[in-house]
C-alpha positions as CSV (number, residue, x, y, z in Angstrom):
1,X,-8.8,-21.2,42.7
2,X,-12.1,-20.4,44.7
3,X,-15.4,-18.9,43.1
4,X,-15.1,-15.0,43.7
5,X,-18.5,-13.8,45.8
6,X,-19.2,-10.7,46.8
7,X,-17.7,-11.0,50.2
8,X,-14.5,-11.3,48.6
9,X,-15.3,-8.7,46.3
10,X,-15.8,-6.0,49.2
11,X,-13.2,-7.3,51.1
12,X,-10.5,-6.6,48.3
13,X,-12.2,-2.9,47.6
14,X,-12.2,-2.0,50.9
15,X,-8.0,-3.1,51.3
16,X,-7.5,-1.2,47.8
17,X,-9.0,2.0,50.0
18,X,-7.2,1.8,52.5
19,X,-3.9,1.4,51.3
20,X,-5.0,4.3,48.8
21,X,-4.1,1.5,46.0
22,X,-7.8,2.3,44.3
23,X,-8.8,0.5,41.6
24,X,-6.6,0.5,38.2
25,X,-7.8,-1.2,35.2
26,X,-5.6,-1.2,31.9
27,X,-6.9,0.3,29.2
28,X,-7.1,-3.1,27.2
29,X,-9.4,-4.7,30.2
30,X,-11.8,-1.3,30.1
31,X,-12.3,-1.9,26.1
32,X,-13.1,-5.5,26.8
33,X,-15.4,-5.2,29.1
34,X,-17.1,-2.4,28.5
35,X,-17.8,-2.8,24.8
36,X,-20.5,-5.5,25.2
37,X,-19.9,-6.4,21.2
38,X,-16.4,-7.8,22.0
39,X,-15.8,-11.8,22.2
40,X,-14.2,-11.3,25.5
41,X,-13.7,-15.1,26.2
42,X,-12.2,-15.9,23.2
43,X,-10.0,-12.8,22.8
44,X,-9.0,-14.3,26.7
45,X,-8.6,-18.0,25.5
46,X,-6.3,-17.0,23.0
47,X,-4.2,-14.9,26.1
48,X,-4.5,-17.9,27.8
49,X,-3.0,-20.1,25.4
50,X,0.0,-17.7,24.3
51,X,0.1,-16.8,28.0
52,X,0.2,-13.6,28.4
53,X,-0.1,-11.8,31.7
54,X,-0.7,-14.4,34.6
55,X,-3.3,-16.1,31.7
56,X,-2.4,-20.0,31.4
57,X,-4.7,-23.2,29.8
58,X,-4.5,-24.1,33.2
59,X,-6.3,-21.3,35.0
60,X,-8.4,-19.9,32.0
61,X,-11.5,-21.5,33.0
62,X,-11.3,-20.3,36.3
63,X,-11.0,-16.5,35.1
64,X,-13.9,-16.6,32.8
65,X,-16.0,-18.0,35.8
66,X,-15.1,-15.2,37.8
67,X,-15.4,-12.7,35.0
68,X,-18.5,-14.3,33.9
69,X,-19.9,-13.5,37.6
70,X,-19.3,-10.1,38.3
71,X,-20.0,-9.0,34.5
72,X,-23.6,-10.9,35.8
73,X,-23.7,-8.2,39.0
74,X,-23.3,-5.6,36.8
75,X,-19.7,-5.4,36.0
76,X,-18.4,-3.3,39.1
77,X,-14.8,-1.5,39.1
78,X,-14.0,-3.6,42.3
79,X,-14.7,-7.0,40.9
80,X,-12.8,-6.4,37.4
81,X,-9.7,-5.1,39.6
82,X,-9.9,-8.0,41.8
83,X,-9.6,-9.6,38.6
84,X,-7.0,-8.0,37.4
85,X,-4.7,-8.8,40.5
86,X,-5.9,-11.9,40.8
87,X,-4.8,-13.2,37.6
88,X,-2.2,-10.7,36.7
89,X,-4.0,-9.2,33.7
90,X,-2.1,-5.5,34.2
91,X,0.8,-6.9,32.8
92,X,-0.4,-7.5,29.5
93,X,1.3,-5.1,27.2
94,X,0.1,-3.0,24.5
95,X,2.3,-5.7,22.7
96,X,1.0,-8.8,23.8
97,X,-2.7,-6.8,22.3
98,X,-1.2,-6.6,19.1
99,X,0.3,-10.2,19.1
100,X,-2.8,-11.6,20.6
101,X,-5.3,-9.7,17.9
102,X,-2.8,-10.8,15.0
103,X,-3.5,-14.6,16.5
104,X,-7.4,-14.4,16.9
105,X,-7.3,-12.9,13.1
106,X,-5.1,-15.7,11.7
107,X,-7.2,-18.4,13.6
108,X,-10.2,-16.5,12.2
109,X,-8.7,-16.1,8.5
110,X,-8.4,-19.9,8.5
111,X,-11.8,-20.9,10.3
112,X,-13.6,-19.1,7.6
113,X,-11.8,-19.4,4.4
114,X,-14.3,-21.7,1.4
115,X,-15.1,-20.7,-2.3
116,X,-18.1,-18.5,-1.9
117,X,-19.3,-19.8,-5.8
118,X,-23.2,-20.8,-5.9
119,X,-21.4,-23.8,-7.3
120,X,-19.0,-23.8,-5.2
121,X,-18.6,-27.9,-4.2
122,X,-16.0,-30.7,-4.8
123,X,-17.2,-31.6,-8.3
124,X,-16.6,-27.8,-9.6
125,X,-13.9,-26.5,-7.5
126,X,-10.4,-26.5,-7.8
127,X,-9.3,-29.2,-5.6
128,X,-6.1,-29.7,-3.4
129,X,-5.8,-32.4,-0.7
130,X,-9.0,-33.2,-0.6
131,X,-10.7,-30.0,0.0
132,X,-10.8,-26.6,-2.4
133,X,-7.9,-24.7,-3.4
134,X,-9.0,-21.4,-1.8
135,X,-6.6,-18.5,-3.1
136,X,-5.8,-14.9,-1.8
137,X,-8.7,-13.3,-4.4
138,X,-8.5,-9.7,-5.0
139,X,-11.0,-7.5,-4.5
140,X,-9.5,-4.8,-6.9
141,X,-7.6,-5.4,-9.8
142,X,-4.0,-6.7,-8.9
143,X,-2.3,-6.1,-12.2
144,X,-4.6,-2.7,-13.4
145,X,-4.9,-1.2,-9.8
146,X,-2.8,-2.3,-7.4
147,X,0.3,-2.2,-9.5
148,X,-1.0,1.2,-11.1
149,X,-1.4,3.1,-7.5
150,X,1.9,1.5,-6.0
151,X,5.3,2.3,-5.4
152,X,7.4,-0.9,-6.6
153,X,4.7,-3.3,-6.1
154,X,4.0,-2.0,-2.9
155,X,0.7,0.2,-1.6
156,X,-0.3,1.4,2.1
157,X,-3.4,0.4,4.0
158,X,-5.1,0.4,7.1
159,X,-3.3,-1.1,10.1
160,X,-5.2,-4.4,10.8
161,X,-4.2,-5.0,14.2
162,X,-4.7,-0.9,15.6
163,X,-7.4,-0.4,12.8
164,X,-5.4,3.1,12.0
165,X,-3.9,4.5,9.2
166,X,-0.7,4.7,9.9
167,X,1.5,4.0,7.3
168,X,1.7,0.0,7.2
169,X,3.1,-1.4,3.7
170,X,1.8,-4.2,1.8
171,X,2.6,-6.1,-0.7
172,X,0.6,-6.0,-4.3
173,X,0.5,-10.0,-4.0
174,X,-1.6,-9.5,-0.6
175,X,-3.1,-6.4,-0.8
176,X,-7.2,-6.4,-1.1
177,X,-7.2,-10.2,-1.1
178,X,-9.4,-12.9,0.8
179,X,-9.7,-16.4,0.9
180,X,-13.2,-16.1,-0.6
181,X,-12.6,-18.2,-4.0
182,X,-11.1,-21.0,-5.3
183,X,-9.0,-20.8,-8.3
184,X,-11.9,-21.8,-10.9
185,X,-14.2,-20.0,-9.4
186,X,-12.1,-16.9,-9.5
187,X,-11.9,-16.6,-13.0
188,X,-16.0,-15.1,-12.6
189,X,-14.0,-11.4,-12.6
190,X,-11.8,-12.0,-15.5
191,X,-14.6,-9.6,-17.0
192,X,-13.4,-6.9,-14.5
193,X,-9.8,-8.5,-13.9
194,X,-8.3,-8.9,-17.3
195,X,-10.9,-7.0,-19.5
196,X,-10.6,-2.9,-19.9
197,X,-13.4,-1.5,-18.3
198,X,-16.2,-0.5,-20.3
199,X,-18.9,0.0,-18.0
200,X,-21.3,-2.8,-19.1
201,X,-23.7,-4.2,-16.9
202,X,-21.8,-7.6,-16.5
203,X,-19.1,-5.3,-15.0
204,X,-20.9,-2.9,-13.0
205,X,-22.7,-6.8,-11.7
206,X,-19.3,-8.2,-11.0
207,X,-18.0,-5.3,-9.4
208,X,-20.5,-4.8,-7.1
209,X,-20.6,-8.2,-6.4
210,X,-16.9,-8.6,-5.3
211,X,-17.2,-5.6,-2.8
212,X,-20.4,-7.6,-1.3
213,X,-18.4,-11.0,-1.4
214,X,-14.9,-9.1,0.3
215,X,-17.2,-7.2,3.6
216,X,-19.4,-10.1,3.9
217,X,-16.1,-12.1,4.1
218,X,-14.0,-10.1,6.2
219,X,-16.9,-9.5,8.3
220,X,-17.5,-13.4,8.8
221,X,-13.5,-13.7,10.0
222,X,-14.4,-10.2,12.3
223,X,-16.9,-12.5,14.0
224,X,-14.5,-14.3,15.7
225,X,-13.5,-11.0,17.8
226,X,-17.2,-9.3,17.5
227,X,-20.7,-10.2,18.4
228,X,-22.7,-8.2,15.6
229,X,-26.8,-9.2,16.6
230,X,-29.0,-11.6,15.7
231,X,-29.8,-9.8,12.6
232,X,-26.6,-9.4,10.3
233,X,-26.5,-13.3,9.6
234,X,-29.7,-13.3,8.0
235,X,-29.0,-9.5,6.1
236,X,-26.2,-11.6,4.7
237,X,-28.0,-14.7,3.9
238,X,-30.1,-12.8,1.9
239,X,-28.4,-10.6,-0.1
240,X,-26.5,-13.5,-1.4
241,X,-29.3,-15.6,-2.2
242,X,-29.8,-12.2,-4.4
243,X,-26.6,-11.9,-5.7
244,X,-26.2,-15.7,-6.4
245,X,-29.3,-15.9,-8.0
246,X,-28.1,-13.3,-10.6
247,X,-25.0,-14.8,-11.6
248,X,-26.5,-18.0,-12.3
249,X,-29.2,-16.5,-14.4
250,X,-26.7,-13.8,-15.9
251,X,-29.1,-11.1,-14.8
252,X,-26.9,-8.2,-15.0
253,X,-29.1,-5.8,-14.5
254,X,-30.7,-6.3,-10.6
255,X,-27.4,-4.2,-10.2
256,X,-27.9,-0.1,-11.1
257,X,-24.6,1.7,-10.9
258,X,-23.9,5.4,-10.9
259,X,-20.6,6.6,-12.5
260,X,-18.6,9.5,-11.5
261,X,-15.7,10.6,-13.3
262,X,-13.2,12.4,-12.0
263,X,-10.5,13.7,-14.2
264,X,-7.2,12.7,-13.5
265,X,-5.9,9.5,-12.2
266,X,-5.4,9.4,-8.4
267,X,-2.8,7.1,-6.5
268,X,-6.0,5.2,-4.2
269,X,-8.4,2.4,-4.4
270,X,-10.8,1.1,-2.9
271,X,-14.0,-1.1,-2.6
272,X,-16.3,-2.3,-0.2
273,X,-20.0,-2.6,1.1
274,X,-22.1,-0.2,3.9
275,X,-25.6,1.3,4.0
276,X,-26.4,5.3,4.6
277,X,-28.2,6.5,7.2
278,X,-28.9,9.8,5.5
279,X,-28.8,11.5,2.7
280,X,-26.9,14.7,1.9
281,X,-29.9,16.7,3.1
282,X,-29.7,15.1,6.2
283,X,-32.7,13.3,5.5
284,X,-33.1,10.2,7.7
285,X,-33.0,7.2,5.1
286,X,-36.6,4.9,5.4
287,X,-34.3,1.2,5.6
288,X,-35.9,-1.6,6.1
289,X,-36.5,-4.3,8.8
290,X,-36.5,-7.4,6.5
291,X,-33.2,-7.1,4.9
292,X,-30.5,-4.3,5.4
293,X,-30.0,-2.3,2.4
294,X,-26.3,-1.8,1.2
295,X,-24.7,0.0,-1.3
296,X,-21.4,-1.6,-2.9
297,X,-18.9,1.4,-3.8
298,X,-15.5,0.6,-6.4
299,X,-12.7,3.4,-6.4
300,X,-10.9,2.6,-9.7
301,X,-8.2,4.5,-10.6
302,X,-7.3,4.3,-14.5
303,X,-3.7,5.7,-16.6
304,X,-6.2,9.3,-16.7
305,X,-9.0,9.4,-14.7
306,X,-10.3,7.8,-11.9
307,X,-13.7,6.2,-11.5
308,X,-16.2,6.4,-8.6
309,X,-18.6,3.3,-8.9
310,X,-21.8,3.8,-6.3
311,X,-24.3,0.4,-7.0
312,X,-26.9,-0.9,-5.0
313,X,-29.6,-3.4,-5.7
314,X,-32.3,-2.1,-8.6
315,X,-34.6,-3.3,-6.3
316,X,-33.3,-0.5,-4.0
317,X,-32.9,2.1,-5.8
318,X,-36.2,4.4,-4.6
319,X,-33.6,4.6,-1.4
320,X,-29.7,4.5,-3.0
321,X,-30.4,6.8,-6.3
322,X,-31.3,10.1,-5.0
323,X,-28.1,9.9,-3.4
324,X,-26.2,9.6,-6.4
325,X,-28.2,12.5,-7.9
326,X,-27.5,14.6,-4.7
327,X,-23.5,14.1,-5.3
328,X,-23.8,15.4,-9.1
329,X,-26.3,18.2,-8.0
330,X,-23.6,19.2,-5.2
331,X,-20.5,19.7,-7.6
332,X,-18.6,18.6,-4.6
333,X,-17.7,15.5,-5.8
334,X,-13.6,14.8,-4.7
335,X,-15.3,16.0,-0.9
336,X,-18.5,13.6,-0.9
337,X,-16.5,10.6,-1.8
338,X,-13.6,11.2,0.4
339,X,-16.6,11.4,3.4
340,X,-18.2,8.1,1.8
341,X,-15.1,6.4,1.8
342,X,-13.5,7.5,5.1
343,X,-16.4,7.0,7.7
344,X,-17.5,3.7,5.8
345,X,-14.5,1.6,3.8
346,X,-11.5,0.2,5.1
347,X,-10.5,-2.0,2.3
348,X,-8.4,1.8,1.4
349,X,-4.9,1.7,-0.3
350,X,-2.6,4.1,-1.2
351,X,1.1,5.0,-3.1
352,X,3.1,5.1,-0.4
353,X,4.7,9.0,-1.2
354,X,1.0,9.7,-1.7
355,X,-0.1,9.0,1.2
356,X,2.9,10.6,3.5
357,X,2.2,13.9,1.9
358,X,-1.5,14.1,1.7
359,X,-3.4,11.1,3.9
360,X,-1.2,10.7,7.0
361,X,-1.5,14.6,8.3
362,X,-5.1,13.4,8.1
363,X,-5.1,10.3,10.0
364,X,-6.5,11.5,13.2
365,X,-9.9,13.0,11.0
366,X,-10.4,9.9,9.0
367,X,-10.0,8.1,12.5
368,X,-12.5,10.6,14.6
369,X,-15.2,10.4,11.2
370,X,-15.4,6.5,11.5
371,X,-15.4,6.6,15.1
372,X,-18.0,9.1,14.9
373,X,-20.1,7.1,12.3
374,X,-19.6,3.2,13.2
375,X,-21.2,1.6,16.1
376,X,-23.7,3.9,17.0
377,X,-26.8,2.1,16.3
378,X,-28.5,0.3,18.7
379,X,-31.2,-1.8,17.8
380,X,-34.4,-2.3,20.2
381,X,-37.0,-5.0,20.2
382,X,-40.5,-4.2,21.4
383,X,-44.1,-4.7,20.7
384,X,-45.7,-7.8,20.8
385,X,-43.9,-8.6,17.5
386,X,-41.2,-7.9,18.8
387,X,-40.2,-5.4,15.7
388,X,-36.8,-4.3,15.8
389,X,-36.1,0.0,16.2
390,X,-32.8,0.8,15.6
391,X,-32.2,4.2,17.1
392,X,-28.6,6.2,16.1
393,X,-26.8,8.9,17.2
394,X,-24.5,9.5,14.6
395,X,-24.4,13.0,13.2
396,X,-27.4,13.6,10.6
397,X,-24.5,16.2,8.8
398,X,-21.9,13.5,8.2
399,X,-22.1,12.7,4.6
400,X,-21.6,16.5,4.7
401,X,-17.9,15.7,5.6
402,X,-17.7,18.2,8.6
403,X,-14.1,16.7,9.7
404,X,-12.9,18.4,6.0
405,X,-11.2,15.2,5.0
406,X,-9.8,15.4,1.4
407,X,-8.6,12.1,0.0
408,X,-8.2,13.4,-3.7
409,X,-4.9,16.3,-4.0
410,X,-3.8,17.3,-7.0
């Protein structure tokens, strides 16, 4: 098929007024192309190749040659609709989405999956065929969480494909796992996967360092579907060089963990990895340009309590402790961590009566707070150094839990 030009383009906008037709987009194409993070092409490749819409191998190239040159003029509503008729992109369904997103994951899921071990190499690892037996690793305990918080083996989570919570069931045998390890290499947690917890600093080590190894993994497979910067690659890079550094060494203690108590067991886990932008006074947190500073959070439910583990690097702790000391200081506690946990951690799970009487009337909140908290940072460049400024519009009173989400019911 020809190059599209802007002739063409004005001749199909002018027919589409005309014959009062206007200019439709689906809501899929609007997303696309409008979120300038998104890996349109490939998300479009893998159309092309399951072909949905009027997408084929054959004519793939041809569309993202077309799409590449009015995205380059400024990404009109005219062009993208010529688009869209052109290559018959309305009729992609909010099913073929869902079918193409569960394809670009699975592709993703097996692009990306190695034994993340400092050691990790063919002389150490488990072997199979040649290459490392990489196993569905938990990030929270299978046999003391997991089975503990579910209903017959089975917990909810997050919908992967719509990214809500709406109720999906898992399996203990999958649930928090990623193909991050190999089978020796796994056995690094037995002091947090078989072992009672204590709260030792090997522990509090390991972990923090399996909610750093899980995000930076699943964010790795996300980058198949999502451009994240220049700058998250070498964030990453870093902190492992840290973290790997430390387990070698057995230097426990470049971890500091804060450990809140709460005093009955509750039906939820989770773990996972983010940095604050403020701090419960809605105080603007100092981060820094050279590395990105994370904290590493553990929900760990036990037979009659449940523990809240908040870790960061010692190194960081000028920046990550006040916060800590804010959230005992508050007496709020059940509130602060249900904010934490919905605005920043989707590695979430939940016993399935549980959540249909207390988390699902909630959905749409915990939905709103981390649209209202992720992706709104935008990082400039300027200066003759060229020193990055991120500047954010999320909310300075959302640690403050304004959407009144309450993860923890009696």
């Amino acid at each position: 098929m020809d190059p599209l030009n802007e002739e063409f383009i004005k001749e199909y906008a002018r027919k589409a007024i005309v014959s009062g037709k206007g200019f439709v987009l689906p809501e899929w194409m609007m997303t696309l192309f409008f979120d300038r993070s998104i890996e349109w092409r490939r998300y479009l490749e893998v159309c092309a190749q399951m072909r949905k819409g009027g997408l084929t191998p054959d004519n793939i190239t041809d569309v993202i040659r077309d799409l590449d040159y009015v995205l380059r003029e400024g990404g009109s509503l005219p062009g993208l609709a010529c688009i869209a008729d052109r290559y018959d992109l309305q009729n992609i369904t909010a099913d073929d989405e869902a079918a193409v997103a569960t394809q670009i994951r699975a592709k993703a899921v097996r692009a990306e999956e190695r034994c993340w071990h400092p050691q990790a190499g063919p002389t150490t690892c488990a072997m199979k065929k040649g290459r490392p037996d990489i196993i569905n690793a938990h990030s929270l305990q299978n046999a003391k969480v997991i089975n503990l918080i579910g209903d017959d083996g089975n917990v909810v989570w997050m919908n992967k494909a719509t990214g809500e919570l709406d109720g999906t069931v898992i399996g203990r045998s999958k649930a928090s796992t990623f193909r991050g390890m190999c089978k020796t290499h796994d056995a690094v947690f037995n002091p947090i996967e078989v072992q009672e917890y204590m709260g030792t600093p090997e522990q509090h080590f390991l972990f923090a360092y399996r909610a750093y190894l899980y995000s930076m993994h699943v964010k790795r497979e996300m980058r198949h579907q999502r451009d994240f910067g220049p700058e998250w690659e070498s964030d990453e890079d870093q902190t492992k060089e840290i973290f790997d550094r430390a387990l070698l060494a057995k230097q426990w203690d470049i971890i500091e963990t804060q450990t809140f108590k709460l005093p009955r067991m509750y039906p939820l886990a989770a773990t996972g990895k983010f940095y604050l932008e403020r701090d419960f006074l809605e105080n603007r947190l100092p981060l820094g340009h050279e590395r990105r500073e994370f904290v590493y959070v553990t929900l760990l439910p036990k037979e009659s309590e449940t523990l809240f583990l908040l870790s960061y690097l010692e190194q960081d702790h000028a920046l990550y402790r006040p916060i800590g000391e804010q959230m005992q200081a508050r007496c709020t506690l059940t509130r602060d961590i249900s904010a934490m946990l919905a605005c920043h951690v989707e590695n979430m799970y939940f016993n399935p009566t549980y959540f249909e009487r207390f988390i699902r009337p909630q959905a749409k909140r915990i939905k709103a707070a981390k649209e209202d908290v992720n992706g709104n940072v935008l990082t400039l460049y300027g200066g003759p150094d060229q020193i990055p400024l991120e500047v954010s519009w999320t909310r300075p009173d959302y640690l403050l839990n304004p959407w009144i989400i309450q993860l923890f019911h009696d």
